[in-house]
Backbone as CSV, one residue per row, in Angstrom:
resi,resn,N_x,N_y,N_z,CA_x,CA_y,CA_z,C_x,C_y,C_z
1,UNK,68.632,-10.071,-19.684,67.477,-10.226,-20.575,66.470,-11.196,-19.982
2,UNK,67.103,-12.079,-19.632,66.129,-13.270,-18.426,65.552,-12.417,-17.981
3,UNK,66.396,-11.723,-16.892,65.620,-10.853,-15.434,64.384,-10.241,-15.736
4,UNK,64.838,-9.547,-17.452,64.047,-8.616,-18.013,62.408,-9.573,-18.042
5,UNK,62.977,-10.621,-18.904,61.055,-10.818,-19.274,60.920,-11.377,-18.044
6,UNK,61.340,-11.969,-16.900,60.863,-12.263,-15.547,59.882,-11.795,-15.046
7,UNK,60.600,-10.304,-14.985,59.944,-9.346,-14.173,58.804,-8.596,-14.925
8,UNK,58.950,-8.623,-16.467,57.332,-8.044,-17.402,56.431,-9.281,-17.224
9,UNK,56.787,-10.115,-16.974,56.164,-11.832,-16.719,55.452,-11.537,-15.375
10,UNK,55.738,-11.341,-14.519,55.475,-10.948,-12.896,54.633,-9.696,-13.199
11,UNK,54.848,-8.585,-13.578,53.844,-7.454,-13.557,52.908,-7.504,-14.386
12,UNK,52.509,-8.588,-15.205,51.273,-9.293,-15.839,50.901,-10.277,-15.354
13,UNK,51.181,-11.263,-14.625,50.185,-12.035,-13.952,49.609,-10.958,-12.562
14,UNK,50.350,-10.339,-12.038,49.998,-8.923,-10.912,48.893,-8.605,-11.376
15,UNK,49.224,-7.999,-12.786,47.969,-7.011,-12.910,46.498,-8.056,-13.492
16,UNK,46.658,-8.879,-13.949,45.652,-9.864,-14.251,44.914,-10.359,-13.242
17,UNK,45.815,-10.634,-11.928,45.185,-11.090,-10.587,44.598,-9.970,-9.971
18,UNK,44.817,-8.245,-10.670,44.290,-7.299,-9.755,42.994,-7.060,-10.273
19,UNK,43.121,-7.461,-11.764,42.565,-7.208,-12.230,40.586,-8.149,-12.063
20,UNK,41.417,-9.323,-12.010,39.761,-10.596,-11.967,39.423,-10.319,-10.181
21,UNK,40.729,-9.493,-9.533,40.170,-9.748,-8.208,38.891,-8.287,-8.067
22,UNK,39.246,-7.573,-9.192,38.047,-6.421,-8.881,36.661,-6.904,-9.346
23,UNK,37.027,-7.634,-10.809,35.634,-8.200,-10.972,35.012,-9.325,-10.470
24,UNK,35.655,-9.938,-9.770,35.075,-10.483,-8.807,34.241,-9.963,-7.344
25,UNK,34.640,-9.108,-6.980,34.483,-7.850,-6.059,32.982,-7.088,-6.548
26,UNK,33.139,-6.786,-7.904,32.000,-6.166,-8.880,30.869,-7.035,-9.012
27,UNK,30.859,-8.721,-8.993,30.111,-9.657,-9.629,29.709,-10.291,-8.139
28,UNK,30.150,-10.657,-6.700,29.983,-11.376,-6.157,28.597,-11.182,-5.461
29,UNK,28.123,-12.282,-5.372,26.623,-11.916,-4.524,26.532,-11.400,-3.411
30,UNK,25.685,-10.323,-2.983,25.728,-10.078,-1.858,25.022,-10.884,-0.650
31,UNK,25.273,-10.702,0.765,25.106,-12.043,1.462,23.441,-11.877,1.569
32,UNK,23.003,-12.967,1.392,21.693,-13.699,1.433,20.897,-13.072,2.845
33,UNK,19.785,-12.707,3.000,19.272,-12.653,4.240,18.875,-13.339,5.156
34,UNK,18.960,-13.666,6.464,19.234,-14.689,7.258,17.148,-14.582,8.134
35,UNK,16.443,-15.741,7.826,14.766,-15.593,8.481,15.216,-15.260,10.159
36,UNK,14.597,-14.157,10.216,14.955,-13.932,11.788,16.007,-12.740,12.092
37,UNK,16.964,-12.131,10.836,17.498,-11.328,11.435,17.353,-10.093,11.446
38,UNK,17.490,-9.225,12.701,17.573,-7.920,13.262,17.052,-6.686,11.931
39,UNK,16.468,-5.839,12.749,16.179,-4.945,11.809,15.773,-3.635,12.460
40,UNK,15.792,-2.659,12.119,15.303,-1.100,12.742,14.550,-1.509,13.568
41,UNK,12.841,-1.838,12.958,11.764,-2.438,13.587,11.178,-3.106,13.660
42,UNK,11.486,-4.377,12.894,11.099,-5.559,12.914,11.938,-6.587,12.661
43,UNK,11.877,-7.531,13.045,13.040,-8.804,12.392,12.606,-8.763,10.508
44,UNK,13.687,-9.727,9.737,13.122,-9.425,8.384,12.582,-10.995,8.349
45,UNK,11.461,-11.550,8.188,10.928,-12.758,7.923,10.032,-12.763,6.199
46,UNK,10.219,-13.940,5.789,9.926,-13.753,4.128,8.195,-13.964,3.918
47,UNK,7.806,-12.955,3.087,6.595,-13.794,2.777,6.284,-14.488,1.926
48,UNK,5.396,-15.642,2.072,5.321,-16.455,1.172,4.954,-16.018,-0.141
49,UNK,5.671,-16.547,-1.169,4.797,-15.298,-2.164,3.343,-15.966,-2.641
50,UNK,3.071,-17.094,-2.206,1.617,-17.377,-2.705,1.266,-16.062,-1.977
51,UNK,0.802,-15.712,-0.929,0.391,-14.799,-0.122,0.481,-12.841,-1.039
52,UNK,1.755,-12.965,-1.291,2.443,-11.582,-2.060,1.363,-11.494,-3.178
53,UNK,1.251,-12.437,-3.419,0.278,-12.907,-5.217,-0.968,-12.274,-4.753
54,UNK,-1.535,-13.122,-3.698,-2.597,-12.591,-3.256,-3.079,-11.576,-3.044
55,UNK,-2.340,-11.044,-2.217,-2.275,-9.734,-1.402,-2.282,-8.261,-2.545
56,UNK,-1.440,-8.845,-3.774,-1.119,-8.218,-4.942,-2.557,-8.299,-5.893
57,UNK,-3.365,-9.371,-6.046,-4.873,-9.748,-6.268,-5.638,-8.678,-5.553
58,UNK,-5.684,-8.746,-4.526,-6.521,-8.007,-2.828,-6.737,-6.468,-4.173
59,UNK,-5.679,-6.119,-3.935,-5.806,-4.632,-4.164,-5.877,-4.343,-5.705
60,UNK,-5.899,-5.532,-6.266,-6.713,-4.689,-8.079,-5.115,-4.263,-8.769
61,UNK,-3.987,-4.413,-8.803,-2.572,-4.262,-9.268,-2.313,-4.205,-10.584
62,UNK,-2.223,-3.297,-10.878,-2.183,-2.695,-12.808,-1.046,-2.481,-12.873
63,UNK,-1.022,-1.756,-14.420,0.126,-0.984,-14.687,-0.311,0.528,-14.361
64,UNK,-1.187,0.708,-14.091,-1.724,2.255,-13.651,-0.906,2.690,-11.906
65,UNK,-0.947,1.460,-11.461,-0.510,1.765,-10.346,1.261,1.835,-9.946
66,UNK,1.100,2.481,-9.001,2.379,2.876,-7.808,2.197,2.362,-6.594
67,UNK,2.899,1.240,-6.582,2.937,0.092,-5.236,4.238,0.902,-4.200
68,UNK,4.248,0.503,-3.331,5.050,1.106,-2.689,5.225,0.093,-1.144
69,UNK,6.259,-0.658,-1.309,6.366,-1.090,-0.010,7.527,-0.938,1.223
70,UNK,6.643,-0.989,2.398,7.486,-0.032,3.562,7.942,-1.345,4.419
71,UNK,9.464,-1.523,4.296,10.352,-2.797,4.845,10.017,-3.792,3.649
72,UNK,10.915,-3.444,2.630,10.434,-4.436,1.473,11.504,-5.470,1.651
73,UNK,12.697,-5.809,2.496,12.994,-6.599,2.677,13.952,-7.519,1.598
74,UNK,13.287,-8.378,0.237,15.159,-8.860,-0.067,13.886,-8.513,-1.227
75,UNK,12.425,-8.111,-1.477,12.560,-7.228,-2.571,11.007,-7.784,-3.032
76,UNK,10.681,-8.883,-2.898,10.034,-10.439,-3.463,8.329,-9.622,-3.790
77,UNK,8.158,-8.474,-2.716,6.856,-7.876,-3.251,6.699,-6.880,-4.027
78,UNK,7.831,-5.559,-4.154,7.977,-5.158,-5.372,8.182,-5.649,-6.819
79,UNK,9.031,-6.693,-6.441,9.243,-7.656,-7.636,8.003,-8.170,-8.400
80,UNK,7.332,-8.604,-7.478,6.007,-9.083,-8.586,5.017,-7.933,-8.929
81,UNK,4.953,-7.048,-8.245,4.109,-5.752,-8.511,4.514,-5.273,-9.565
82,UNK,6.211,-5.058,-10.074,6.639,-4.701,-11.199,6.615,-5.903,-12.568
83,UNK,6.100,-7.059,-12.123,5.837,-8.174,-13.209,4.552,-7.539,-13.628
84,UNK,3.761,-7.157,-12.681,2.255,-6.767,-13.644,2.288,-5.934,-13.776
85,UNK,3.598,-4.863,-14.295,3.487,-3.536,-15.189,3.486,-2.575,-14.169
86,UNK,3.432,-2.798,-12.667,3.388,-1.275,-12.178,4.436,-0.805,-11.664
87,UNK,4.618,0.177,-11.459,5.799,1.008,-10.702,6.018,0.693,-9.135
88,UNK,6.928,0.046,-8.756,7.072,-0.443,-7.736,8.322,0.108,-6.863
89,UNK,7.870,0.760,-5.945,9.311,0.827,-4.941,9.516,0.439,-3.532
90,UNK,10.670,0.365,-3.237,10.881,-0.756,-1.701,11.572,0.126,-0.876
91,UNK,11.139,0.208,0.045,11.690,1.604,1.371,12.106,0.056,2.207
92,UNK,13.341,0.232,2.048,13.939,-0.472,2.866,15.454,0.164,4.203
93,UNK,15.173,0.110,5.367,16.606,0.424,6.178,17.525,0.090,6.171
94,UNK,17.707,-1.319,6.054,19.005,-2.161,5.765,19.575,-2.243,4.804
95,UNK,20.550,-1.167,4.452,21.118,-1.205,3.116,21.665,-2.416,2.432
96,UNK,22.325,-3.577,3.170,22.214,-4.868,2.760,21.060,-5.349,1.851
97,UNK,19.954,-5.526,2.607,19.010,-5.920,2.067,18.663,-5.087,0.515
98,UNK,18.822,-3.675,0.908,18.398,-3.111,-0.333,19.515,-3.583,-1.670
99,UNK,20.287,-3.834,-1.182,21.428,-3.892,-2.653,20.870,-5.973,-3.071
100,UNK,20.775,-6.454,-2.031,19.813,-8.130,-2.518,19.007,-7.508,-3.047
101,UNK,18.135,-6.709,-2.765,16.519,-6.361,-3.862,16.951,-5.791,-5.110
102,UNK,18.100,-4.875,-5.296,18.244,-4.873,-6.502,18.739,-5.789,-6.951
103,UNK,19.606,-6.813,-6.714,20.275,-7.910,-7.425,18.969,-8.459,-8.045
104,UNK,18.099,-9.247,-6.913,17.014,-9.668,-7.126,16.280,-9.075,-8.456
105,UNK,15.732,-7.582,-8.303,15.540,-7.269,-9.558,15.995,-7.517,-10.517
106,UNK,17.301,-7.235,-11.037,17.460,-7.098,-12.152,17.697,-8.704,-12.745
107,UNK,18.157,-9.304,-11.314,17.782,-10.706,-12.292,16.520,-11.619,-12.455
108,UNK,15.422,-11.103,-12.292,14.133,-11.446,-12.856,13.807,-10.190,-14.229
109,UNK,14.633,-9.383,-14.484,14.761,-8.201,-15.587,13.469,-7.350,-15.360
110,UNK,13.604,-6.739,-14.102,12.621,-5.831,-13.586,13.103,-4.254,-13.198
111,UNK,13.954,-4.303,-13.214,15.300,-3.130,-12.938,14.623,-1.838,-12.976
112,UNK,13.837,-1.941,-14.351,13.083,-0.290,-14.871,12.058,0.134,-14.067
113,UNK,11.179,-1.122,-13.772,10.183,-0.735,-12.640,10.210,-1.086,-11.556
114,UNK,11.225,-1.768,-10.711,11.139,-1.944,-9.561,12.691,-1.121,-8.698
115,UNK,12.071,0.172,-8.125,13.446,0.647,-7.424,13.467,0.319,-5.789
116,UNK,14.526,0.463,-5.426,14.515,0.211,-3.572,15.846,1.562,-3.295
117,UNK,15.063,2.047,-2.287,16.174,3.354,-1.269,15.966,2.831,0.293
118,UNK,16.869,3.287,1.076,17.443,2.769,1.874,16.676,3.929,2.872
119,UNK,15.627,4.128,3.382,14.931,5.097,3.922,14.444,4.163,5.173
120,UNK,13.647,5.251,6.408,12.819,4.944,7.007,11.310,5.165,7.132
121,UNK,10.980,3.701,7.023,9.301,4.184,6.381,8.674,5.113,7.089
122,UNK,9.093,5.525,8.377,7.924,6.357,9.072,8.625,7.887,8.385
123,UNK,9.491,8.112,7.944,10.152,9.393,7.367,9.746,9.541,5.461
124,UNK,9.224,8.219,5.307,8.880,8.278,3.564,7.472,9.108,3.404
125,UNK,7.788,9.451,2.382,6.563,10.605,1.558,5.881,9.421,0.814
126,UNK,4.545,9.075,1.300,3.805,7.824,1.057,2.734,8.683,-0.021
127,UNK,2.573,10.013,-0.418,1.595,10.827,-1.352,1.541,9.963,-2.601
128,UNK,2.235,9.893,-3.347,2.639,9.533,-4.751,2.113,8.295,-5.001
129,UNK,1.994,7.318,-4.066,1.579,5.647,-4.265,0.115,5.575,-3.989
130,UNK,-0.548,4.599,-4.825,-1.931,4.206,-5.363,-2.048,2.749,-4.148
131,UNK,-0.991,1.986,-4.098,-1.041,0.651,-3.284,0.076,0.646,-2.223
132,UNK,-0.214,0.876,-0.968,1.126,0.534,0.127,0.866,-0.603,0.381
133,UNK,1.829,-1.781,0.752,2.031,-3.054,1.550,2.673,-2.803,2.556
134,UNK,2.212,-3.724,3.266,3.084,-3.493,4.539,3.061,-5.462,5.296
135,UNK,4.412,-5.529,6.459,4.529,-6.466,6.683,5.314,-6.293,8.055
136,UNK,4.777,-5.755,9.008,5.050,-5.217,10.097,4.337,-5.532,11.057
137,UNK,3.991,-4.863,12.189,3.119,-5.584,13.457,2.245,-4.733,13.612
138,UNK,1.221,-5.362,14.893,0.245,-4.589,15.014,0.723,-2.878,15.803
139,UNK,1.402,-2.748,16.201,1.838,-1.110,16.762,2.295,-0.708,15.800
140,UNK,2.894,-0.907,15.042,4.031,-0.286,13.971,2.851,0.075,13.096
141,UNK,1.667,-0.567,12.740,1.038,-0.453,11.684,0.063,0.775,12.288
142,UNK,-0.137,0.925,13.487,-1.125,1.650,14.213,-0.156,3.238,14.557
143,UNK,0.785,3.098,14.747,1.789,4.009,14.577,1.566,5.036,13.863
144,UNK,1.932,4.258,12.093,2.124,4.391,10.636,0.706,5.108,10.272
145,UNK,-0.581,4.382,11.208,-2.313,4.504,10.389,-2.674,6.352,10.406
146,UNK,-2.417,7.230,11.545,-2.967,8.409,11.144,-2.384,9.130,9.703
147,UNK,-0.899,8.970,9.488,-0.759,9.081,7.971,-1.222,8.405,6.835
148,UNK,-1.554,7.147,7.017,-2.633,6.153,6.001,-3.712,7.260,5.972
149,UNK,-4.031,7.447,6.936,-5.658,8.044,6.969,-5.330,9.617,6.083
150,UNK,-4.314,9.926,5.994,-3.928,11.007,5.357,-3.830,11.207,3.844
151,UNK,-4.030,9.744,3.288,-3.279,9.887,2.017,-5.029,10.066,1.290
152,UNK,-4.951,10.048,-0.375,-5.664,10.123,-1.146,-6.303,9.184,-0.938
153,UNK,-8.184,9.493,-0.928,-9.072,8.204,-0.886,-9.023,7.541,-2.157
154,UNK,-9.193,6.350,-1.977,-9.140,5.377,-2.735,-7.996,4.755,-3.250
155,UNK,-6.904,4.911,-2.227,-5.645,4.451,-1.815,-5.502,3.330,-0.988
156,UNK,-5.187,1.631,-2.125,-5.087,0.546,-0.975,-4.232,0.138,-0.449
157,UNK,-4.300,-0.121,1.369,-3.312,-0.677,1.839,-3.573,-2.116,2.335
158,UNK,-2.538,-2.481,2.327,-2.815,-3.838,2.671,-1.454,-4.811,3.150
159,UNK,-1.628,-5.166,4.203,-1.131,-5.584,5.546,-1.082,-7.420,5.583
160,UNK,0.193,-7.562,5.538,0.554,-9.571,5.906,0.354,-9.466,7.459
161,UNK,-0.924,-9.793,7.615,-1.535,-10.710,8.901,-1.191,-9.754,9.912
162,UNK,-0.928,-8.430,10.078,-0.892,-7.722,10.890,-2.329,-6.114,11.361
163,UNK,-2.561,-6.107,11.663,-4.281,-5.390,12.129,-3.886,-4.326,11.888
164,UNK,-5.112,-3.170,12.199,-5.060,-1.668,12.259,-5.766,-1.700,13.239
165,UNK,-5.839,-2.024,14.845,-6.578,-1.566,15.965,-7.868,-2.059,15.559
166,UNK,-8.653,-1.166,15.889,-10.237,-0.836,15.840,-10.645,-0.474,14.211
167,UNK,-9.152,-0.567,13.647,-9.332,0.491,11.893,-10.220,-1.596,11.538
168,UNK,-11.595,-1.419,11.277,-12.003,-2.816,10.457,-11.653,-2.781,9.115
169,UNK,-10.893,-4.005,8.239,-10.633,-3.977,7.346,-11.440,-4.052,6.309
170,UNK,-11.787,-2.809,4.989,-12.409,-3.619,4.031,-12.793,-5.006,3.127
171,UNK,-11.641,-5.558,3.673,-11.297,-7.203,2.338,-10.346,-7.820,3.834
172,UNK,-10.541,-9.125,3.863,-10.044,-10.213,4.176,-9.846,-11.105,3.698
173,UNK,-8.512,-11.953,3.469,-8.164,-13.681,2.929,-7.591,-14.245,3.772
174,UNK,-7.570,-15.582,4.433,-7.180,-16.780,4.862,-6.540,-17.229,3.910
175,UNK,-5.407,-17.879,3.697,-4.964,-18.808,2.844,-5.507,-20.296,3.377
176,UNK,-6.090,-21.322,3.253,-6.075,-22.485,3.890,-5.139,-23.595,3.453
177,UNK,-4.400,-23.416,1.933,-4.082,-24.664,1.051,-2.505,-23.769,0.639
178,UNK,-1.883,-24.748,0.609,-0.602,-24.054,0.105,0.366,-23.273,0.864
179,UNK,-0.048,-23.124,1.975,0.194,-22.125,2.930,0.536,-22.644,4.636
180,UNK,1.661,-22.900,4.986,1.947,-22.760,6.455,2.091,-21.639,7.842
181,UNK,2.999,-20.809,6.816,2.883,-19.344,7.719,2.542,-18.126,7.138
182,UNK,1.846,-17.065,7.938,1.587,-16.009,7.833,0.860,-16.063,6.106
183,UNK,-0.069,-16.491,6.586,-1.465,-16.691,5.513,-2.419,-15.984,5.213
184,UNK,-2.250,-15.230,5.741,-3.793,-13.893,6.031,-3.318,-12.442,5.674
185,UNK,-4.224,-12.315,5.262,-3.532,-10.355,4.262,-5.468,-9.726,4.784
186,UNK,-5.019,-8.440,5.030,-5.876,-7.409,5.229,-5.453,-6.484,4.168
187,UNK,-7.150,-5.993,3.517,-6.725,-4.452,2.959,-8.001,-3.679,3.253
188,UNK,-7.038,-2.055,3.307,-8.221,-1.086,3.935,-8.127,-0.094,2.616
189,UNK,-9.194,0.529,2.389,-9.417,1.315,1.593,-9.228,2.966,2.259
190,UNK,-8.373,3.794,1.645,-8.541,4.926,2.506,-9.653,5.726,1.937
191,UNK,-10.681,6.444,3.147,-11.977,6.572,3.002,-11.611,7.885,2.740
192,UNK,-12.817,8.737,2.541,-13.011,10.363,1.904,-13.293,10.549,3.270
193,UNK,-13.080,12.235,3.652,-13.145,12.974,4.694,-14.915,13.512,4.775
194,UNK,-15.762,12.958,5.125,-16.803,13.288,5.130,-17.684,13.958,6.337
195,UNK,-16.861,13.899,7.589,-17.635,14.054,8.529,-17.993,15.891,8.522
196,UNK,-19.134,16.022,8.895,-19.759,17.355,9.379,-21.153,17.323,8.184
197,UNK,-21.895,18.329,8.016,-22.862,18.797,7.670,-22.785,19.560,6.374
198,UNK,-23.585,18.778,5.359,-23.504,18.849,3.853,-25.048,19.120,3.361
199,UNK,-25.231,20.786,2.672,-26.516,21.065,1.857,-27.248,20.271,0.761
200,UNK,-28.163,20.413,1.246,-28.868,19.705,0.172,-30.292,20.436,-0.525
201,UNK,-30.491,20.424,-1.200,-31.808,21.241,-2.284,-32.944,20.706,-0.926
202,UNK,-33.288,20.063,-0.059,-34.624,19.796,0.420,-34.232,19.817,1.924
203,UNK,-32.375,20.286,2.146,-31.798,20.656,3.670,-30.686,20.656,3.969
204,UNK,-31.064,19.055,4.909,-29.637,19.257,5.171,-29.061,17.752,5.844
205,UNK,-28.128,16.975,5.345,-27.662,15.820,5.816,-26.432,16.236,6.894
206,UNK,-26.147,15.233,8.234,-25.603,15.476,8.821,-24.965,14.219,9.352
207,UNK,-23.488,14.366,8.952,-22.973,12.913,8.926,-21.579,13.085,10.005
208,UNK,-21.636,11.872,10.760,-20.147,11.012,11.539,-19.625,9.854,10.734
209,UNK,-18.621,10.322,11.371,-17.442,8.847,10.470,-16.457,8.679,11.498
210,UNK,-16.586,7.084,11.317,-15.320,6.612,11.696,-14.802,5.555,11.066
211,UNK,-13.908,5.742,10.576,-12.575,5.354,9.737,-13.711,5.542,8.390
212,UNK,-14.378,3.647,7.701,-15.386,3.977,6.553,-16.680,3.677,7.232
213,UNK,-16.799,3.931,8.108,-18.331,4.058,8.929,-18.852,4.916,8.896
214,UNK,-20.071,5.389,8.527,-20.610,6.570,8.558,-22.076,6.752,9.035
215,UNK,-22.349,7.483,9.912,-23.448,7.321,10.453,-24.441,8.832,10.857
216,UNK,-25.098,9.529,11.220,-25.600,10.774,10.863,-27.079,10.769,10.744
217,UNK,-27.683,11.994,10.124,-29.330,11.970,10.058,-29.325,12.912,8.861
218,UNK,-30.843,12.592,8.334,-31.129,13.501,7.347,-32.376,14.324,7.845
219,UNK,-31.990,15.780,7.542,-33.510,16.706,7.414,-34.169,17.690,6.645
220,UNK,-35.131,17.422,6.408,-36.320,18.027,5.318,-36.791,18.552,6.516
221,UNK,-37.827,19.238,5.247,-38.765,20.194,5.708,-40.275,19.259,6.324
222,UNK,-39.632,17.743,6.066,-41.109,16.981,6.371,-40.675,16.667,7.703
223,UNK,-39.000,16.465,7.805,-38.556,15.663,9.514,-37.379,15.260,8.982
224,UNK,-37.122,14.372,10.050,-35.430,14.129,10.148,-35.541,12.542,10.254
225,UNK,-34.481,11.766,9.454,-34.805,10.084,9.502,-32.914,9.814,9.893
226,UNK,-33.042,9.142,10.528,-31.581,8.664,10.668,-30.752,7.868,9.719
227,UNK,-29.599,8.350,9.465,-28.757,7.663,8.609,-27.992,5.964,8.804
228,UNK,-28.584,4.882,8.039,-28.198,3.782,8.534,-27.342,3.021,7.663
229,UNK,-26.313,2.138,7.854,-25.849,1.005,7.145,-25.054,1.960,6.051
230,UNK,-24.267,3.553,6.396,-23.459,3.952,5.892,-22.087,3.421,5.520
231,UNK,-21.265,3.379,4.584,-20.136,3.053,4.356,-19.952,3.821,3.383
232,UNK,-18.494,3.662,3.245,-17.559,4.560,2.717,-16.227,3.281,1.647
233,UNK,-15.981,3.543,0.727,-14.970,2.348,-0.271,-14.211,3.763,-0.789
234,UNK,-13.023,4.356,-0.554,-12.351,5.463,-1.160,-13.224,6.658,-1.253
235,UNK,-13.718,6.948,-2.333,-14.536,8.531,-2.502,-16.083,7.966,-2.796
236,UNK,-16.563,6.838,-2.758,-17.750,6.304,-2.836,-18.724,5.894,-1.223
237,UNK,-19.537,6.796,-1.643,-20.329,6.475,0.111,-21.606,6.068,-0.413
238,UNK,-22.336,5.200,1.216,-23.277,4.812,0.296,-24.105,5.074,1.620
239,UNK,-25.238,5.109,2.111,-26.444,4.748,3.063,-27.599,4.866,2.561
240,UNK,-28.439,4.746,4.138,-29.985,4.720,4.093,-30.367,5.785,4.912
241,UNK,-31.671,6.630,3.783,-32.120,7.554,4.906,-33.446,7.443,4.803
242,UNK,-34.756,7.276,5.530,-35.597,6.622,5.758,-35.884,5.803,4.553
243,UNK,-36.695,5.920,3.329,-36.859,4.867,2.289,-36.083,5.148,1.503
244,UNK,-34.819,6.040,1.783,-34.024,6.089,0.108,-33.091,5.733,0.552
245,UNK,-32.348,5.002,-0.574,-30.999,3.627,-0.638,-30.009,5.119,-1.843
246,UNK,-29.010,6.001,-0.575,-28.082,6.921,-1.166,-27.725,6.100,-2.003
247,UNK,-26.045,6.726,-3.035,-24.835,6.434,-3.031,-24.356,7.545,-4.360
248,UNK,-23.332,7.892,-3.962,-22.618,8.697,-4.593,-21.059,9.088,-4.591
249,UNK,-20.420,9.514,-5.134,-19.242,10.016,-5.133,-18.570,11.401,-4.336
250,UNK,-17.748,11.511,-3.903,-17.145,12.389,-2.642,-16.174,12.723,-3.452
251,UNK,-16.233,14.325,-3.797,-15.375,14.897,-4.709,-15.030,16.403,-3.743
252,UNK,-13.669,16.144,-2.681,-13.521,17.465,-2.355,-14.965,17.871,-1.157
253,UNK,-15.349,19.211,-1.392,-16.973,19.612,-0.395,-18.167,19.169,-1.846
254,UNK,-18.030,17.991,-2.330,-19.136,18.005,-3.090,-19.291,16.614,-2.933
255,UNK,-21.078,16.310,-2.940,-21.117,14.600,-3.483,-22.061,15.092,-4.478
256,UNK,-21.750,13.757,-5.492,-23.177,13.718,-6.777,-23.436,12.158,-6.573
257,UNK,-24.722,11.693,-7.108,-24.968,10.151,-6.712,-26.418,10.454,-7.080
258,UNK,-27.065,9.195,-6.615,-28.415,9.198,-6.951,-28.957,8.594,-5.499
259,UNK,-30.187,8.575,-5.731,-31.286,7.793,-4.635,-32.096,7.070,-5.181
260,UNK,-32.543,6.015,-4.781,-33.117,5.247,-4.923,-34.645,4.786,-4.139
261,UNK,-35.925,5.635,-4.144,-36.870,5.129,-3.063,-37.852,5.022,-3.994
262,UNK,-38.724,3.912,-3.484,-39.932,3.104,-4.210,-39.802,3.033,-5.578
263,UNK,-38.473,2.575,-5.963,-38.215,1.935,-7.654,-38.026,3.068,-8.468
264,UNK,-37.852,4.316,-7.788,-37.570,5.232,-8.854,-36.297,5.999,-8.555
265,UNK,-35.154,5.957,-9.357,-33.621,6.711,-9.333,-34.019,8.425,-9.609
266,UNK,-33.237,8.895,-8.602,-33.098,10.728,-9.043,-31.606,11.142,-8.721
267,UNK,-31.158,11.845,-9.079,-29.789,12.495,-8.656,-30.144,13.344,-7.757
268,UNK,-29.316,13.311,-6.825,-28.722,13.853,-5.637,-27.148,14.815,-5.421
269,UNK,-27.303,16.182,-5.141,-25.926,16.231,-4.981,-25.989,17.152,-3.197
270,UNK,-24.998,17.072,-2.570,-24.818,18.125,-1.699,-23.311,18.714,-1.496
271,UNK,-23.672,20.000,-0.311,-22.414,20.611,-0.522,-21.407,21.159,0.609
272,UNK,-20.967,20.689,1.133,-20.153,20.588,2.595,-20.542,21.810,2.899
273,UNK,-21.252,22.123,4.085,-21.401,23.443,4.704,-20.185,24.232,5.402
274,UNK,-19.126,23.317,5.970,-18.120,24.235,6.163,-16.918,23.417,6.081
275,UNK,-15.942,23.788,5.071,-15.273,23.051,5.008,-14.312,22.393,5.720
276,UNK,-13.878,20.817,5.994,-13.497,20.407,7.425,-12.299,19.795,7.173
């Protein structure tokens, strides 16, 4: 009878120890990320989040939007993107890291809007997102840019202190105060496809672009004036063609907008002559 409760004595502390050793297993943190270590294509280094804040400022960050960041790392910029209501997800390689970003999530209680998958950003379907971040280098980002240039205009990206080539950025910040490393955020606006030759009721405008540069001539039936001090902000273009100050909206092969010469506004529309 001893032996007896001995041994029911022994197969309950067993199962009690098998038992706290799973939830412990279930509960334990996963290991912390180390500044500096190894990664697909970049080392993982943190950003400051004054900077994240910023950068999250840069691009106008609602609840309307779909942030989307490529090497999100232990999580820290989805995380706040999903504090101001938007849908946030983290394309991360290192499945380590991705299971810290969810921890991370859910213990700031962000869980619903902030997801992370274990993907490679140059293989992610970037269509769906309103805001990409990125925190990568200057090749990787130049790599990545002919699909930027692909997505929906008026789609912002925006880059921790790393360039797009020759791509000039719409918006620039310096951090000067608060800030030791990697202080500087770029964002580019992705521009409307405008280049070639678009009808107009009095001819015919004829426009180049590069990236949101736009440059070209206009011609009437009076002459032809060159197109100056063009730009492009998403589906909004704007120039000069001899005394009239354009600007209008880029919808598809259509713009509508107005002009502006010697103090008097008229609407303007034209209509892509062949579609490009």
């Amino acid at each position: 009878m001893i032996a007896s409760f001995f041994f029911r004595r022994t197969y309950l502390v067993v199962g009690l120890l098998t038992f706290a050793t799973g939830l412990l297993a279930q509960t334990a943190p996963v290991t912390a990320p180390r500044t500096g270590q190894p990664g697909k294509d970049v080392i993982w280094l943190p950003s400051p989040q004054i900077l994240v804040d910023r950068m999250l400022d840069m691009a106008k960050v609602t609840a309307r939007d779909v942030v989307l960041d490529l090497g999100s790392g232990d999580g820290r910029m989805v995380i706040a993107a999903a504090k101001r209501g938007a849908r946030a997800v983290g394309v991360e390689y290192d499945a380590t890291l991705v299971e810290v970003s969810k921890r991370n999530a859910a213990t700031e209680g962000v869980s619903d809007r902030a997801t992370f998958g274990r993907a490679d950003l140059f293989q992610t379907d970037l269509s769906q997102a309103t805001v990409i971040t990125l925190f990568l280098r200057d090749d990787l980002n130049l790599k990545l840019r002919p699909k930027l240039l692909g997505l929906k205009p008026g789609t912002r990206v925006v880059s921790n202190t790393f360039s797009m080539d020759d791509w000039e950025p719409d918006d620039l910040i310096v951090l000067e105060r608060n800030c030791t490393q990697w202080c500087s955020a770029m964002m580019w606006v992705i521009p409307a496809r405008v280049q070639g030759t678009w009808r107009i009721p009095e001819g015919d405008i004829t426009l180049s672009q590069m990236f949101q540069m736009v440059t070209g001539s206009l011609r009437t039936r009076t002459g032809r004036a060159p197109i100056t001090n063009g730009r492009l902000r998403g589906d909004q273009i704007t120039f000069m063609a001899g005394r009239g100050r354009y600007s209008g909206r880029v919808s598809g092969n259509a713009i509508e907008g107005t002009v502006t010469e010697g103090g008097r506004t008229v609407k303007w529309t034209a209509t892509r002559a062949v579609s490009e």
